[in-house]
C-alpha positions in Angstrom: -3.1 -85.5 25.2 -2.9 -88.2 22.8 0.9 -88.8 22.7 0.7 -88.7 26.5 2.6 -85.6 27.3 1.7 -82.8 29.2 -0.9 -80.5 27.8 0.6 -77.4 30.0 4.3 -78.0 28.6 5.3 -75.4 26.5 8.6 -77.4 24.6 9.2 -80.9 23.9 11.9 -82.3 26.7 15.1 -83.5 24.3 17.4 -83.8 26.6 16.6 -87.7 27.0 17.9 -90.3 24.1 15.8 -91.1 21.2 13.1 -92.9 21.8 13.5 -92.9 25.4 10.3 -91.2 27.4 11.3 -88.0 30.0 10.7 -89.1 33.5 12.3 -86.3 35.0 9.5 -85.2 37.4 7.0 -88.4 37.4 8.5 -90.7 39.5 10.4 -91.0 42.6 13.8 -92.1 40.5 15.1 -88.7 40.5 16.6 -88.1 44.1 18.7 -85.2 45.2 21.3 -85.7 42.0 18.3 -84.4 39.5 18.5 -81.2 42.0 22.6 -80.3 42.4 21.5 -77.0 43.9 19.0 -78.2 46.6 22.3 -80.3 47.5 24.7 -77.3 47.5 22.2 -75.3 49.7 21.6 -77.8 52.1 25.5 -78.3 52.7 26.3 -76.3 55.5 29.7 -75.6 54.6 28.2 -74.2 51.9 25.5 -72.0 53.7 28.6 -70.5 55.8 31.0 -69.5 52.8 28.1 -67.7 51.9 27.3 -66.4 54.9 31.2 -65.4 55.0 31.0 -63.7 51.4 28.2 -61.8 52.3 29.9 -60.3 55.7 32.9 -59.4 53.7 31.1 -58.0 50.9 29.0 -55.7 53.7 32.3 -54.7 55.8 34.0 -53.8 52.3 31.1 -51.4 51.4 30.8 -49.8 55.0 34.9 -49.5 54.2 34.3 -48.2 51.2 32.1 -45.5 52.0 33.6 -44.2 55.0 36.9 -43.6 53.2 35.1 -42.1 49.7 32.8 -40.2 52.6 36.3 -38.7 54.0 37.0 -36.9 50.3 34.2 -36.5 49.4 30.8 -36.1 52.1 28.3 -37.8 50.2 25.9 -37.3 53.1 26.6 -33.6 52.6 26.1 -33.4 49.1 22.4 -34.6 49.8 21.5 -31.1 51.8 22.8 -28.8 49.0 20.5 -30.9 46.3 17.7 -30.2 48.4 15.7 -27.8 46.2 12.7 -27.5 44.6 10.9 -25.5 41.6 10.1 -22.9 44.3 13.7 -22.1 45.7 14.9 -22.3 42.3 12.9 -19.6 40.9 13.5 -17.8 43.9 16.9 -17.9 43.9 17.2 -16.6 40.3 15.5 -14.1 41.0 17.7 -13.2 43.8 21.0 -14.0 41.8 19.6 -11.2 39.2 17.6 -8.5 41.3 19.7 -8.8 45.0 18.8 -5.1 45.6 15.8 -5.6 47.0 16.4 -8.2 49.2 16.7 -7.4 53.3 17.5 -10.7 55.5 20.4 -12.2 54.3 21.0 -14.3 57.5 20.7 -18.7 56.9 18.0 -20.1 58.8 19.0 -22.7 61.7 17.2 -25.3 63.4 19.0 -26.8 66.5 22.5 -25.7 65.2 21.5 -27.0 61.5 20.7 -25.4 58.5 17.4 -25.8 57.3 17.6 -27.2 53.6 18.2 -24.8 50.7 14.1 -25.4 49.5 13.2 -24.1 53.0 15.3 -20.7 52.8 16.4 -19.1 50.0 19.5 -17.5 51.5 21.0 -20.9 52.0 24.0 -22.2 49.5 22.8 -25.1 47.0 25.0 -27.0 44.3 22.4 -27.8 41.7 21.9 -23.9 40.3 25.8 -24.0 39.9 25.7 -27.5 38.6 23.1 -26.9 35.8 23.9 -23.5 35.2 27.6 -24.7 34.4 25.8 -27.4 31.6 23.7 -24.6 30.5 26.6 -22.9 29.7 28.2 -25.0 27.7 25.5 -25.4 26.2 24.9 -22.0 25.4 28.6 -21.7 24.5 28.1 -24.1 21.9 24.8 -22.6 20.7 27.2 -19.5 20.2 29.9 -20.9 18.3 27.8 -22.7 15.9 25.8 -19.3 14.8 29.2 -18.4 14.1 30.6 -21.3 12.4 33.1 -21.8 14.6 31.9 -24.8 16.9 33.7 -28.1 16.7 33.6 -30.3 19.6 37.3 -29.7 20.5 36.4 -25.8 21.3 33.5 -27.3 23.1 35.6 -29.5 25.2 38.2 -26.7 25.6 35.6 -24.4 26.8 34.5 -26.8 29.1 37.7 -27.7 30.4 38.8 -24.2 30.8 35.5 -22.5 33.2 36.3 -25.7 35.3 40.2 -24.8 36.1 39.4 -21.4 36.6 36.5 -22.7 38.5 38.7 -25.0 40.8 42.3 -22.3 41.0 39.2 -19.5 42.5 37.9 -22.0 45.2 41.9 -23.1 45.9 43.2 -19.4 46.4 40.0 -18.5 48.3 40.4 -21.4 50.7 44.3 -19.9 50.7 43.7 -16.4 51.6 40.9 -17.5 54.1 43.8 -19.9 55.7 46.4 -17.1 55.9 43.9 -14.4 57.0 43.0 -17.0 59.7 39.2 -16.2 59.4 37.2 -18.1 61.7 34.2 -19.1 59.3 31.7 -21.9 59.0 32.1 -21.7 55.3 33.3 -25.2 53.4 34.7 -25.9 50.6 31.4 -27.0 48.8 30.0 -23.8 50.1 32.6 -22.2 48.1 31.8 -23.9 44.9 28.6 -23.0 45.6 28.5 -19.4 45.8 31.5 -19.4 43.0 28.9 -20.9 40.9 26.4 -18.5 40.9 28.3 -16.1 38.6 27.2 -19.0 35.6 23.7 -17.6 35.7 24.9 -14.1 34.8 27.2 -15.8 31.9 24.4 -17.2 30.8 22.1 -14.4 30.6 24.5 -11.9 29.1 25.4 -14.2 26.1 22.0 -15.2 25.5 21.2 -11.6 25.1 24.3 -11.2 23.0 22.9 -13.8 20.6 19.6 -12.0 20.3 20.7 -8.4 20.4 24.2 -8.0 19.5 27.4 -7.4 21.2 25.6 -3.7 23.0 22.9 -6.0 24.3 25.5 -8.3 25.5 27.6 -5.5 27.4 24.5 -4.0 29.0 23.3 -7.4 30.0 26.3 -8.7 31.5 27.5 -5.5 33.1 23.7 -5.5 35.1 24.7 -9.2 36.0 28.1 -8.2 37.2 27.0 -5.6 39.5 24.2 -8.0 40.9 26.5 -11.1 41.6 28.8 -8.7 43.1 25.8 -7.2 45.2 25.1 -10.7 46.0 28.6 -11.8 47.1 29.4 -9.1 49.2 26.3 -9.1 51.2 26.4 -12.9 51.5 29.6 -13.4 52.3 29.6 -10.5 54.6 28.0 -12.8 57.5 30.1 -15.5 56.4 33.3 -13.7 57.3 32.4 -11.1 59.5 29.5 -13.0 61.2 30.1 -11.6 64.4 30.1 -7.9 63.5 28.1 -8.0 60.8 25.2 -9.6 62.6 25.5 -6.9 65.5 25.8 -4.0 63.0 28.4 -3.1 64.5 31.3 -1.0 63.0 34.6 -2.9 61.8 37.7 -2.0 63.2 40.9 -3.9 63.7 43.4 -4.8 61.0 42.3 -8.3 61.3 39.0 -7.6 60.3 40.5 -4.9 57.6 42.0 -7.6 55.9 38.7 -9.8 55.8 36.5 -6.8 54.6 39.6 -6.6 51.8 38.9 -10.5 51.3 35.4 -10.0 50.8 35.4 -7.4 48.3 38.2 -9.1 46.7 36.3 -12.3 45.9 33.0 -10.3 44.9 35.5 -8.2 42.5 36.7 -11.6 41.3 33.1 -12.5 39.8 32.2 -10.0 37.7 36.4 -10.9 36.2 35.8 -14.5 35.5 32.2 -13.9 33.8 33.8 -11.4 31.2 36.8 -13.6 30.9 34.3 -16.6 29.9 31.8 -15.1 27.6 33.7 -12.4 25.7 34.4 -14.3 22.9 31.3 -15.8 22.4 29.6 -13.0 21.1 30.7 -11.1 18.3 
């Protein structure tokens, strides 16, 4: 150029003085001070405090994740996520028609259950997860057709299927502990099948929102007896895997009392649904 700059330069350097030409990258008068950062790499106390910050950094997340993996198994939550459109469909299906249905048994491969998208019998959190949004959603939905949503009744709503939610997994895991049942049935498997009943919820108050309160009754009461089909043949080779599987008769007060806890906690669906959606319709 005419001035002698650089034609590539974007922006006129003003970090020299007035009247004073840039000769930041021309010459060989800028040494390592025009470059502080080559000089702090090439320090090698520098290069091993970073070294040193970067192993602390790496132990503190392995720490990290073992101890939030020992409350709560993230590695676990990955297998009950592992659906697709197929199994969801499926399992909707199966949630609202169980009748039908003949091999209730989970699928194993070397001692491990296959993933929830590769057998629809197995347990998965995200139809319990969504269906719980969709229900709030739907509970709002209601109260606004009826002039009577604000978000505080949303929030209470919300609030409220979760206690119940958590006090039915707590006094399952209870009664399974004092029966002394010897199950391979976890806690997130619990959540899982306690879960299910939001499908029904959901159903019977969308149908109360299109048909009345006698299309909501009818709805709901099919949905009651189907998760309660569903539980009790589900949880029947949970907790009395060994008889069960054999068809064989139960006898024994032991087992008694875990046919009882069976049919309790399938009773205790069709409870909770009513509980949550009666006053949504009106």
């Amino acid at each position: 150029s005419m001035d002698g700059t650089d034609p590539s330069q974007l922006f006129d350097d003003t970090s020299a003085a007035p009247g004073v030409q840039p000769t930041g990258f021309q010459g060989q008068g800028v040494g390592t001070m025009g470059h502080p950062g080559r000089t702090l790499l090439s320090d090698p106390m520098s290069n091993l405090a970073m070294a040193y910050g970067s192993s602390l950094a790496s132990q503190g997340k392995d720490l990290v994740d073992k101890n939030l993996d020992r409350f709560l198994p993230i590695s676990k939550l990955k297998y009950y996520f592992a659906v697709d459109t197929v199994y969801v469909g499926k399992k909707l299906g199966l949630l609202v028609f169980p009748y039908m249905h003949q091999n209730w048994e989970v699928s194993y491969q070397q001692d491990t259950p296959v993933a929830p998208r590769f057998d629809i019998n197995a347990p998965d959190l995200y139809i319990p997860a969504m269906g719980f949004i969709t229900y709030i959603l739907v509970a709002g939905l209601a109260l606004g057709t009826q002039n009577r949503f604000t978000p505080e009744i949303l929030g209470m709503q919300a609030s409220s299927a979760l206690v119940w939610l958590i006090m039915e997994v707590l006094v399952v895991l209870l009664s399974l502990y004092l029966v002394t049942v010897n199950t391979d049935l976890t806690t997130i498997d619990l959540v899982a099948f306690s879960g299910y009943k939001y499908v029904g919820m959901i159903v019977g108050v969308v149908a109360g929102l299109l048909f009345g309160r006698t299309g909501y009754y009818l709805t709901l009461l099919w949905c009651c007896i189907s998760i309660f089909v569903f539980m009790i043949r589900t949880l029947r080779l949970k907790l009395l895997s060994e008889a069960a599987a054999q068809g064989v008769l139960v006898h024994g007060a032991r087992n008694q009392l875990r046919m009882y806890l069976t049919m309790s906690i399938a009773a205790a669906q069709p409870i909770f649904m009513y509980w949550l959606t009666y006053h949504l319709v009106r």
